[in-house]
N, CA and C atoms as a LAMMPS dump frame, in Angstrom:
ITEM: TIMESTEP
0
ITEM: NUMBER OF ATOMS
489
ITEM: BOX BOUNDS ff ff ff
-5.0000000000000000e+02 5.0000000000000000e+02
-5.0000000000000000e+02 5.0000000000000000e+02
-5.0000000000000000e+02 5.0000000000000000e+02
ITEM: ATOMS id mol type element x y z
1 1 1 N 307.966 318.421 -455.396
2 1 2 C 307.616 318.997 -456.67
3 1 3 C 308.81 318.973 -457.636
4 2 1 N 309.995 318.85 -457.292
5 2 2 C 311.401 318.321 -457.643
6 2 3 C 311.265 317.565 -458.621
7 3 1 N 310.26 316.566 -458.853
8 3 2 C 310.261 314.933 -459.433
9 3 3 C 309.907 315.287 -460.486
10 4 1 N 309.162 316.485 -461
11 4 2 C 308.771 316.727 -462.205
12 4 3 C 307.399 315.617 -463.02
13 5 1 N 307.071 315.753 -461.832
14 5 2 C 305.679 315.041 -462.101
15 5 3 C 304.481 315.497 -462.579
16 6 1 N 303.39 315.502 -463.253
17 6 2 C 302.436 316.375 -463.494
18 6 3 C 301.396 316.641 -462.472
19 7 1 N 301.41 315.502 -461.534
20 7 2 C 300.68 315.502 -460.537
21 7 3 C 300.999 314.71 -459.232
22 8 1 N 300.276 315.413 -457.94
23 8 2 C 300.476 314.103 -456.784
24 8 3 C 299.294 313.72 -456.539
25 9 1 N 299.128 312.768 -455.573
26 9 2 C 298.477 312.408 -454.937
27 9 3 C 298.513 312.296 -453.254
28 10 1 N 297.579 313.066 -452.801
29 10 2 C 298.123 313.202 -451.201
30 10 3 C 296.722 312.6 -450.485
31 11 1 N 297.325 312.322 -449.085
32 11 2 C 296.102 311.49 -448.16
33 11 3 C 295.855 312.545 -447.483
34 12 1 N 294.54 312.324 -447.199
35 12 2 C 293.692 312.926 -445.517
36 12 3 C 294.226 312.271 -444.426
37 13 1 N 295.313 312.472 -443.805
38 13 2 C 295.267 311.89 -442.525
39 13 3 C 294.253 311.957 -441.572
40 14 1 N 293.629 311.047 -440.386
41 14 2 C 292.616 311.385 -439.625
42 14 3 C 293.368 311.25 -438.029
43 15 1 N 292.843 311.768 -437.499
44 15 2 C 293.329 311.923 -435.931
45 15 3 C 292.231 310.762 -435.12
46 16 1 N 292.858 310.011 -434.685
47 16 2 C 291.876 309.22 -433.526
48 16 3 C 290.705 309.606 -433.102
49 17 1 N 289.799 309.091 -432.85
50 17 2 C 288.231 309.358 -432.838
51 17 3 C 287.919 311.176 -432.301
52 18 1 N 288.363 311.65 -433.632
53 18 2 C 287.825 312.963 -433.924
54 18 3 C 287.44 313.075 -435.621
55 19 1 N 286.05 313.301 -435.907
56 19 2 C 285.665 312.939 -437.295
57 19 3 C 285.999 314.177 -437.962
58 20 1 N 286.242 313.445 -439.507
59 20 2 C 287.166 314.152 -440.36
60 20 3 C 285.943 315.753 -440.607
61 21 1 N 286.602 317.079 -440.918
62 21 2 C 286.37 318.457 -440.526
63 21 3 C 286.731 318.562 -442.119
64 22 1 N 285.564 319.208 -442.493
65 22 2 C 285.145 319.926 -444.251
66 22 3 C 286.194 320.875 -444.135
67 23 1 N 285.824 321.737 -443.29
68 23 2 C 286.319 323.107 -443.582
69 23 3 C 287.639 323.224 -443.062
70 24 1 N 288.147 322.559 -442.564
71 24 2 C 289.561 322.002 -441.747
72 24 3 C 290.393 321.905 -442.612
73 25 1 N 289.85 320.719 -443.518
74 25 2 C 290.553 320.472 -444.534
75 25 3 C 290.574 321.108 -445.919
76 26 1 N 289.474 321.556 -446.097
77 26 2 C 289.391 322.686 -447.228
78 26 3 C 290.034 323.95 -447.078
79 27 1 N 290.748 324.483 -445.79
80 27 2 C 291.136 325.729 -445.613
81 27 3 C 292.77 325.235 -445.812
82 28 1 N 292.858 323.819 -445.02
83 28 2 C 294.903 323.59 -445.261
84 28 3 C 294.89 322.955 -446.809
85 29 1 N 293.554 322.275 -447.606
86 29 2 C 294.158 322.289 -448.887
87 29 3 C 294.028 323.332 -449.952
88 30 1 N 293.74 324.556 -449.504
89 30 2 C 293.944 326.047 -450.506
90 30 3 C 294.992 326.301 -450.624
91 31 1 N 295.665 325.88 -449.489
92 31 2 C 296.948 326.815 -449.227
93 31 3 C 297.882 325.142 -450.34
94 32 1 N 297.783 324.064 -449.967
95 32 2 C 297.99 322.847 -450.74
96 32 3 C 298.533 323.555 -452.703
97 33 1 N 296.928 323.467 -452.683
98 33 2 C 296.094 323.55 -454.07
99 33 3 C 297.113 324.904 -454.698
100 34 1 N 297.071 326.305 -453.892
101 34 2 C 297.642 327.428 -454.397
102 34 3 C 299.288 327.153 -454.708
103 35 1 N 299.707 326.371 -454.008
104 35 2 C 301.18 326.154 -454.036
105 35 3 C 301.397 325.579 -455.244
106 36 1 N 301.005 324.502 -455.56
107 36 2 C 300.614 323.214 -456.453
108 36 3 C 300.81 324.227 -457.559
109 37 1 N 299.453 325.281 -457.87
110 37 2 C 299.435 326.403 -459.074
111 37 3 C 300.762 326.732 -459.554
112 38 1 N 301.112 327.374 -458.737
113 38 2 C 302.863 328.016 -458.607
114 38 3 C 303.237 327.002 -459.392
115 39 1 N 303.676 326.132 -458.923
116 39 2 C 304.629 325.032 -459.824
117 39 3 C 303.871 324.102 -460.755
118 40 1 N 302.581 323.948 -461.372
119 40 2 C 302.128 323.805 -462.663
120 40 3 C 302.15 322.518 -462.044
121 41 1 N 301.505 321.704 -460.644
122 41 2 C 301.217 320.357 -460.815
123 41 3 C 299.444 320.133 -459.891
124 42 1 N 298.896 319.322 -460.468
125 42 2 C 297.826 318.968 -459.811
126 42 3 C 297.818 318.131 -458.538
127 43 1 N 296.96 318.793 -458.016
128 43 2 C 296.91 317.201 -456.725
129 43 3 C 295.837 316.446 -456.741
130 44 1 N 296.007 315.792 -456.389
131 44 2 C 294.329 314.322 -456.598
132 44 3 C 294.472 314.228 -454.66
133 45 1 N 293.208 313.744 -454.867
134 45 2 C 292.245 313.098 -453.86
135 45 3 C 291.746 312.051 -453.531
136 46 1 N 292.382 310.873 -453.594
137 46 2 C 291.681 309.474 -453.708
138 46 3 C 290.538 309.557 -452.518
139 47 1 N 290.041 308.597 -452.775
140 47 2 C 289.079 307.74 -451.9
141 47 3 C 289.853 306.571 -451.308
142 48 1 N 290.735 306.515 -450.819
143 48 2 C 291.105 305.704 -449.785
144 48 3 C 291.071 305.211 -448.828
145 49 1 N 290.474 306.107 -447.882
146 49 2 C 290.346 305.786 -446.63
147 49 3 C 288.781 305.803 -446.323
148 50 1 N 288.19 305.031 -445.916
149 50 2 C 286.575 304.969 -445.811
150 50 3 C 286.324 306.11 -444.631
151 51 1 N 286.991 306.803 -443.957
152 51 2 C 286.808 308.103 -443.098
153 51 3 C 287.318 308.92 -443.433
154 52 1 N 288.11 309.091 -443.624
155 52 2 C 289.237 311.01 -443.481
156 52 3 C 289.075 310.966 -445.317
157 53 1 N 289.247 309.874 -446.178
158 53 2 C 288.888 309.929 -447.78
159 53 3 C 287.282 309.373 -448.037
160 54 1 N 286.595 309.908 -447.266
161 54 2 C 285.243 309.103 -447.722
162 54 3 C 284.672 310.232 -449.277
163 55 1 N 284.159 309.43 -450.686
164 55 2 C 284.616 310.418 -451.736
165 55 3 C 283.393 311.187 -451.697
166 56 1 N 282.648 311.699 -450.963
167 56 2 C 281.668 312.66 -450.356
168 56 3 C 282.141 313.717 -449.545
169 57 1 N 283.083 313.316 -448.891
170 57 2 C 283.611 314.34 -448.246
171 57 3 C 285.077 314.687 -448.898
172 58 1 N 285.607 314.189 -449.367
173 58 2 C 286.671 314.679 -450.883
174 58 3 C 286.015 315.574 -451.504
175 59 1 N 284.658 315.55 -452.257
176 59 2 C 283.747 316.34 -453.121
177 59 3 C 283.797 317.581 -452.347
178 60 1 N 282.904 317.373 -451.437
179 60 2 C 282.587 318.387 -450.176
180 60 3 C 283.929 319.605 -450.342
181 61 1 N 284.869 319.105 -449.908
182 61 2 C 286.773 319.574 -449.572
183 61 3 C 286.777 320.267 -450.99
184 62 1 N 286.874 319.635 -452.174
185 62 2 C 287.265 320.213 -453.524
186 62 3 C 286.492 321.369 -453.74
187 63 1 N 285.144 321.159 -453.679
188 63 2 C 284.264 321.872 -454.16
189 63 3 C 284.557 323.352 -452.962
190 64 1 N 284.393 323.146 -451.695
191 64 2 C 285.155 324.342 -450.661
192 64 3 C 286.137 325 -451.293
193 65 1 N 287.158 324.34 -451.744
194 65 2 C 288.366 325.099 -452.068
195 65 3 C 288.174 325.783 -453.096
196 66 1 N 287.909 325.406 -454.654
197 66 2 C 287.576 326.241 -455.911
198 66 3 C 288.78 326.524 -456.481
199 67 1 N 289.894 325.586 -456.541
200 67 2 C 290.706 325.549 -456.969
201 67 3 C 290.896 324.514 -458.375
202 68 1 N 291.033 324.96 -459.45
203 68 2 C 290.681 323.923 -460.56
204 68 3 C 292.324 323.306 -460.518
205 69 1 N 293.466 323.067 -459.51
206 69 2 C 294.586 322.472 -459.435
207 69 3 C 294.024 321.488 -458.343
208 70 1 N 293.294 321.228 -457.702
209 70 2 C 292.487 320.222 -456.524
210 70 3 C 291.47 319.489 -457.653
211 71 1 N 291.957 317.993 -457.591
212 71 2 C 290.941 317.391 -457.882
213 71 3 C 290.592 315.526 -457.383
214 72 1 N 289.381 315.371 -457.687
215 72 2 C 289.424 313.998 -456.784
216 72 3 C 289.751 312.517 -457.643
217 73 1 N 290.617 311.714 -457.447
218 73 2 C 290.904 310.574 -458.203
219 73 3 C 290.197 309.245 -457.577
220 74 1 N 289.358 309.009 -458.35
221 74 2 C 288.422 307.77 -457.949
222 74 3 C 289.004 306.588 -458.453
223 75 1 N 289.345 305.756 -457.273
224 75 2 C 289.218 304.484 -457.054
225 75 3 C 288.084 303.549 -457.175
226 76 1 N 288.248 302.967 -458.538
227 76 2 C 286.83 301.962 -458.381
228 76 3 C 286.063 300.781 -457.452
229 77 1 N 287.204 301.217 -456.74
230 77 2 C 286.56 299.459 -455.367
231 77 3 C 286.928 299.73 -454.073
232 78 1 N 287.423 300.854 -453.716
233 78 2 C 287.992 301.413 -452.477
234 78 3 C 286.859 301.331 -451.679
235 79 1 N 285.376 301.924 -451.812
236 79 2 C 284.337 302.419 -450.968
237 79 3 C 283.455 300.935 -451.204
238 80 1 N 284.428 299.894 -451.742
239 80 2 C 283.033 298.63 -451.684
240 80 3 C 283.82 297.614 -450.135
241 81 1 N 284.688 297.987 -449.264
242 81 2 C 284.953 297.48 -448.533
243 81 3 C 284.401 297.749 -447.44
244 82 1 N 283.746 298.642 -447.61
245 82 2 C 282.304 299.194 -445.947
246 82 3 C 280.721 300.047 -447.029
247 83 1 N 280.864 299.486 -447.826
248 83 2 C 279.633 299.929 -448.368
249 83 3 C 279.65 298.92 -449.635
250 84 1 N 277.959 299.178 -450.437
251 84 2 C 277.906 298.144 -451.99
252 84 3 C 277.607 299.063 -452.716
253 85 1 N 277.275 297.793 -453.884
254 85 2 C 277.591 298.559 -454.931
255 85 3 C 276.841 299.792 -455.377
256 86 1 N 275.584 300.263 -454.568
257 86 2 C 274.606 301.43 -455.017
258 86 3 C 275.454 302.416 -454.636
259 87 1 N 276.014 302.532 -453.139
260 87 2 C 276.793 303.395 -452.526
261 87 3 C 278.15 303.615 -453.981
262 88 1 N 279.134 302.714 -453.574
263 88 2 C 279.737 302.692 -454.86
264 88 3 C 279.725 303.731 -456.151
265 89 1 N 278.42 303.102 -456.941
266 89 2 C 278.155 304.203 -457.897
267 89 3 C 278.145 305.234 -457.391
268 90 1 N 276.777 305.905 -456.703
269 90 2 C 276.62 306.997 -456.004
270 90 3 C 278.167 307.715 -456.513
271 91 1 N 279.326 307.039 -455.134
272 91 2 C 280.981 307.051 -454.687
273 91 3 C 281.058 307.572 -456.735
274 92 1 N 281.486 306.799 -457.345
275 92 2 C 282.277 307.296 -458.404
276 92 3 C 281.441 308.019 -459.196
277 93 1 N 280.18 308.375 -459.129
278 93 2 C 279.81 309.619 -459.917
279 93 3 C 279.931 311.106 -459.972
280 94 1 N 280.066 310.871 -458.346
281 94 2 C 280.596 312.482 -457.511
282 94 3 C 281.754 312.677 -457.774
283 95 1 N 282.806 311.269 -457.387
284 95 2 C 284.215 311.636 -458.045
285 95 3 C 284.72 311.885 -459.291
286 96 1 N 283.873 311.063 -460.152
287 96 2 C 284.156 311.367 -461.614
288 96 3 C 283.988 312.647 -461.745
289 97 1 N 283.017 313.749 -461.504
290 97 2 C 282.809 314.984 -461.82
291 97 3 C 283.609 315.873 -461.69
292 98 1 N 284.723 315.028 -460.852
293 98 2 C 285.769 316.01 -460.524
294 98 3 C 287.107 315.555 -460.677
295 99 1 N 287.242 314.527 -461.342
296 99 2 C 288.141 313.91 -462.046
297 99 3 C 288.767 314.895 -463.027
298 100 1 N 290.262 314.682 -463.165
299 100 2 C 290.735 315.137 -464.384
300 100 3 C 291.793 314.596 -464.904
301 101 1 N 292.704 313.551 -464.266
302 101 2 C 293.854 312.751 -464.901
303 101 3 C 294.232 311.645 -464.661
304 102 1 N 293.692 311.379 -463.238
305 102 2 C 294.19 310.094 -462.873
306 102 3 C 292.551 309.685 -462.158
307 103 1 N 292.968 307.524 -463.02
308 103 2 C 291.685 307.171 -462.155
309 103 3 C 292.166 305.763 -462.065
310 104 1 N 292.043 304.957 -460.384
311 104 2 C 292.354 303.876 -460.432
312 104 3 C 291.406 302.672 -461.074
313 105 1 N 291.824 302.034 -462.036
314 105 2 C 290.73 300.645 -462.094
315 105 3 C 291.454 299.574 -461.659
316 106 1 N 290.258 299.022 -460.653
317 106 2 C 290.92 297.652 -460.16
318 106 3 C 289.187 297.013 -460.679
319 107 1 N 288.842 295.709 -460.159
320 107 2 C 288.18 294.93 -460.092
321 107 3 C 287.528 294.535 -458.723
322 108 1 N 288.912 294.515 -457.996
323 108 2 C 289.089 293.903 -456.754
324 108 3 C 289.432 294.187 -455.143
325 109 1 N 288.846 294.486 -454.47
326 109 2 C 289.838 294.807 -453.019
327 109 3 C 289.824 293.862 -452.111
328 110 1 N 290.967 293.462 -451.492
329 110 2 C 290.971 292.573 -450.386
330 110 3 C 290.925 293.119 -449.583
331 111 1 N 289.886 292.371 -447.742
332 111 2 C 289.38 293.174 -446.816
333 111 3 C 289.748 293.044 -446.056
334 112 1 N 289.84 292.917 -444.696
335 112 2 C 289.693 291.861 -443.286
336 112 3 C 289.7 290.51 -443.596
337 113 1 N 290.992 289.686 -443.17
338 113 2 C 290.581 288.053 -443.271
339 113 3 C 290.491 287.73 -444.657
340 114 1 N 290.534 288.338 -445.423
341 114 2 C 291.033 288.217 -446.7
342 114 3 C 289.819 288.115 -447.369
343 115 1 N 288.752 288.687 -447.209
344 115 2 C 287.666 288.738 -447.627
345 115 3 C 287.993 289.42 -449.297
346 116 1 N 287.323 288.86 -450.335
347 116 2 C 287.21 289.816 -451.378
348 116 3 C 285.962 290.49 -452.065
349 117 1 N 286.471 291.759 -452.197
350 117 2 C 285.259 293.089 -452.702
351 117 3 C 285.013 292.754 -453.741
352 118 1 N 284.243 292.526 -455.161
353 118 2 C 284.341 293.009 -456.457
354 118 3 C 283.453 294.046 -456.45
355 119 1 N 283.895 294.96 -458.008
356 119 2 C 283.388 295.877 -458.089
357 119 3 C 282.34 295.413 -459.589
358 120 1 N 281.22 296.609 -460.059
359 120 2 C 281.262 296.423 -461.708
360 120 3 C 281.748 297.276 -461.908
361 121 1 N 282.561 296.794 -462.936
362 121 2 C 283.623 297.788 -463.743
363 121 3 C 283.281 298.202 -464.554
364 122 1 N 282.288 297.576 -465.292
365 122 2 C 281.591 298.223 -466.624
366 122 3 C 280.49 299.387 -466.097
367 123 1 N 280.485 299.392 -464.94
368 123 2 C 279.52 300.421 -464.891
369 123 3 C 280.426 301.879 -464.404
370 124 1 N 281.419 300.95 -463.376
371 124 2 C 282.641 302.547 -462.992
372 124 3 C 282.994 302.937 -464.455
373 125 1 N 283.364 302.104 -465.428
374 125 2 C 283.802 302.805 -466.887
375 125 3 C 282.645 303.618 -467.611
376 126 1 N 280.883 303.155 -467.399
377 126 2 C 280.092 303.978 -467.912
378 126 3 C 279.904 305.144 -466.931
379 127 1 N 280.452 304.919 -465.871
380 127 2 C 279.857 306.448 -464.823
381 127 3 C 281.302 307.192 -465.107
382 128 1 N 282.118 307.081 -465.686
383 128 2 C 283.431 308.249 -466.459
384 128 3 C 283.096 308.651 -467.388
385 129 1 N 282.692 307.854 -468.76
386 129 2 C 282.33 308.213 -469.734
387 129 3 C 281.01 308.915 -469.624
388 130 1 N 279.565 309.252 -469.337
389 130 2 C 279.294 309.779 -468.572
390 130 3 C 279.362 311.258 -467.9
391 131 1 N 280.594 311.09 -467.107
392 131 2 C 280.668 312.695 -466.64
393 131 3 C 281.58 313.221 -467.307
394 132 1 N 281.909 312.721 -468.44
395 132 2 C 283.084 313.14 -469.398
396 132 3 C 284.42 313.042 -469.123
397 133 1 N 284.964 312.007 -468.142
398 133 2 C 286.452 312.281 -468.069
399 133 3 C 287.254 311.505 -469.263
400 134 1 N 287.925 312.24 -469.241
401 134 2 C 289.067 312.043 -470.52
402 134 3 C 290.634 311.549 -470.055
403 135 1 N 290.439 311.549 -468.752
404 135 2 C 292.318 311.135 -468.038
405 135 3 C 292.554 310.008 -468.329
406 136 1 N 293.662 309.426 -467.814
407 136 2 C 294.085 307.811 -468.017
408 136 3 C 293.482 307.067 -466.621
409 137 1 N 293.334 305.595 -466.961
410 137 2 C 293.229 305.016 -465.897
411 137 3 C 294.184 303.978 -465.604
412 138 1 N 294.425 304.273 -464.142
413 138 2 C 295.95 303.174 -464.066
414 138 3 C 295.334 301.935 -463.299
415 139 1 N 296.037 300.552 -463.68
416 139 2 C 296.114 299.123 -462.996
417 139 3 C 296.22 299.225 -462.285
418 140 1 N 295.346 298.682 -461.156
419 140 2 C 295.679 297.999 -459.522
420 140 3 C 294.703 297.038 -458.97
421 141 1 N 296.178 296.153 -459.667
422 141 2 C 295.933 294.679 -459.132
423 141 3 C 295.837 294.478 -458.139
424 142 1 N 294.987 293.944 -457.352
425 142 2 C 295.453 293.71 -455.836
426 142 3 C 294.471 291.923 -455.937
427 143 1 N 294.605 291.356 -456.519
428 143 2 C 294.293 290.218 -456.269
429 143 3 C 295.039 288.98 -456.058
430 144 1 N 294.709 287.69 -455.895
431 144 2 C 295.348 286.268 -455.535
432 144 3 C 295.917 286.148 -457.231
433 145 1 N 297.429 285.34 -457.251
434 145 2 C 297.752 285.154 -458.408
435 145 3 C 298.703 285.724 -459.034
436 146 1 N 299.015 284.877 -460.038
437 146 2 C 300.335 285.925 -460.691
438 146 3 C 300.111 287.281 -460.699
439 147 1 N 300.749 288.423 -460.569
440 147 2 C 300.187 289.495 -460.934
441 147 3 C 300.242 290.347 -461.9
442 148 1 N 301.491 289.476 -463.334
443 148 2 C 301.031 290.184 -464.066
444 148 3 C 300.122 289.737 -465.015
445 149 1 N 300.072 288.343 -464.812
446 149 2 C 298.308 288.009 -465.654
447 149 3 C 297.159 288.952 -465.092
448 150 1 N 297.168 288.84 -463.715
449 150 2 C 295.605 289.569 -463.377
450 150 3 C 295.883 291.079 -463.9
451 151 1 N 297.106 291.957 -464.2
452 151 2 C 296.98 293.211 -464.575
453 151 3 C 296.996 293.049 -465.858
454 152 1 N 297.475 291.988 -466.874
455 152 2 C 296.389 292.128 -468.021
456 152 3 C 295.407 291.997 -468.181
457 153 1 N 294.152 291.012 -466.845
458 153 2 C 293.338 290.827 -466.7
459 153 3 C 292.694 292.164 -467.227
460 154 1 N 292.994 293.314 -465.669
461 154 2 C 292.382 294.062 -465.923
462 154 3 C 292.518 295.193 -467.409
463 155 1 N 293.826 295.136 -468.009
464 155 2 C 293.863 296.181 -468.981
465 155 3 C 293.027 295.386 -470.35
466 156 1 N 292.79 294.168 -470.372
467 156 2 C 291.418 293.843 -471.432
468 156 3 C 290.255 294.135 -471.096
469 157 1 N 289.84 294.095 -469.404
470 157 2 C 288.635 294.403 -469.365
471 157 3 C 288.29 295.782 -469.658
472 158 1 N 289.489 296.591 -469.701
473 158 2 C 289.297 298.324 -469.942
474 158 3 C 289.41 298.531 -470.807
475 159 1 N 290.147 297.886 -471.652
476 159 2 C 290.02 298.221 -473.438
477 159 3 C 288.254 297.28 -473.875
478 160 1 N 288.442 296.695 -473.284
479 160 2 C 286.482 296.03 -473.414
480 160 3 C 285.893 297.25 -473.353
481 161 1 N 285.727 297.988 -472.195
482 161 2 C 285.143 298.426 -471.669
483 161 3 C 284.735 300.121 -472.13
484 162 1 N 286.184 300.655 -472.792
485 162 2 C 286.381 301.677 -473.091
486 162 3 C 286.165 302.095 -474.744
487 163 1 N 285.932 300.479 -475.35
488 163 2 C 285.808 300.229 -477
489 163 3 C 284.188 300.822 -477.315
């Protein structure tokens, strides 16, 4: 909390085939979330991990706690690497609702074997606008290619998108 950051971002770790626990984690992130208060920074929640971050059970966790310093940061293509795109939406409408500063836009995730995800982006940008979030959204490139063409790639498709 040193860094003077406005916010973190922290993971769900998961323990080897024991499935990730609502109330487990909603009881060690109060104590998280209350600390966070104290020193005036938010924490986010990605959807990262398709188990211990699945963004249903992030929702689930936030909504337990009732802490308006807990909130969930949606990744637009994270949940298209074991699910599509209906799931997906579904994925960023719940998170958007609980969005408040940070939101990743990518396009793209690489999988297993180098498989690639796309996402629609025009629709993750209409399911924010939508539930009203107002935060920034940050670049992440993760594709084949120069990378800082593809991250202007993506910051035209978001000024497209956001016009």
């Amino acid at each position: 909390m040193a860094a003077g950051s406005p916010s973190v971002r922290l993971h769900i770790a998961g323990v080897r085939n024991v499935k990730p626990d609502v109330d487990r984690a909603a009881e060690s992130l109060k104590h998280v979330a209350a600390y966070a208060e104290e020193k005036q920074v938010l924490v986010n929640l990605e959807n990262d991990d398709n188990t211990t971050e699945d963004p249903f059970f992030i929702v689930s966790v936030i909504e337990r706690v009732k802490n308006p310093w807990l909130h969930a940061l949606p990744d637009f293509c994270n949940s298209m690497l074991t699910h599509d795109q209906a799931f997906n939406n579904r994925a960023m409408q719940t998170m958007f609702k609980h969005a408040y500063n940070i939101a990743h836009m990518k396009d793209s995730e690489v999988g297993d074997g180098g498989k690639v995800y796309t996402v629609d982006v025009a629709r993750c940008f209409a399911i924010a606008k939508a539930a009203g979030y107002r935060g920034y959204f940050s670049m992440e490139w993760e594709g084949a290619g120069e990378p800082f063409a593809g991250t202007q790639k993506l910051i035209d498709e978001s000024l497209k998108d956001l016009a």
